[in-house]
N, C-alpha and C positions, 0 to 999 in steps of 0.2 A: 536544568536537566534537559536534556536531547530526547528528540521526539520523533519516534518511528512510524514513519507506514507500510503496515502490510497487507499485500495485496492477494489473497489467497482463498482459492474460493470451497474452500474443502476444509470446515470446522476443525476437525479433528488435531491440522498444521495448522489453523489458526490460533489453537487453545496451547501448544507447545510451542510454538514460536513466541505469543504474550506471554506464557507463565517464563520463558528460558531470558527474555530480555527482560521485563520486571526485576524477576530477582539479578541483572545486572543493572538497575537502577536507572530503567531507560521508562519515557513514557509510551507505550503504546495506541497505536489508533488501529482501527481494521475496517478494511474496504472488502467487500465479497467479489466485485469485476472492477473493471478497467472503468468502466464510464462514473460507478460511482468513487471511484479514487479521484478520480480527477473534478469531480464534483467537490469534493475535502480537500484539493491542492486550490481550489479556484477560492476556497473560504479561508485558508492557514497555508501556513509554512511547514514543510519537515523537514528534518535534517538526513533523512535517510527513507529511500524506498525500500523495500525488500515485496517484490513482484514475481505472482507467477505467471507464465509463459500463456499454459493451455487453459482458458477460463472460457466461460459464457457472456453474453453480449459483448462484450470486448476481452481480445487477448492482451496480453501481454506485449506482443509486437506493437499493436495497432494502439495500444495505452503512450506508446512510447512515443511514438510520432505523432501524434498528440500534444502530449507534454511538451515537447519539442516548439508547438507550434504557441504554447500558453506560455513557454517562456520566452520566447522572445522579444 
């Protein structure tokens, strides 16, 4: 099974986003910013980010360039 992350820091897309990809048989992970996503990409693998933009302590931009730099 495929294993999603999402990065969104506003419950409400949190809990529609997990309940909409569940029932398509995905696993779920949920990060509230930027820095703790990548805190859970630095422990596991996922096969799919799904990221938002406008968050707290880290955006979405600066999550990116980031990752960028963990994958290398």
């Amino acid at each position: 099974m495929k294993t999603i992350l999402v990065v969104e820091d506003n419950s409400s897309y949190q809990a529609i986003l997990k309940k909409a990809l569940e029932d398509a048989h995905f696993n779920v992970v949920q990060a509230g910013n930027g820095r703790e996503a990548l805190d859970l990409i630095k422990k596991s693998g996922f096969d799919l980010i799904i990221l938002d933009i406008l968050m707290p302590e880290m955006d979405g931009i600066t999550f990116y360039y980031q990752l960028k730099k963990i994958l290398k």
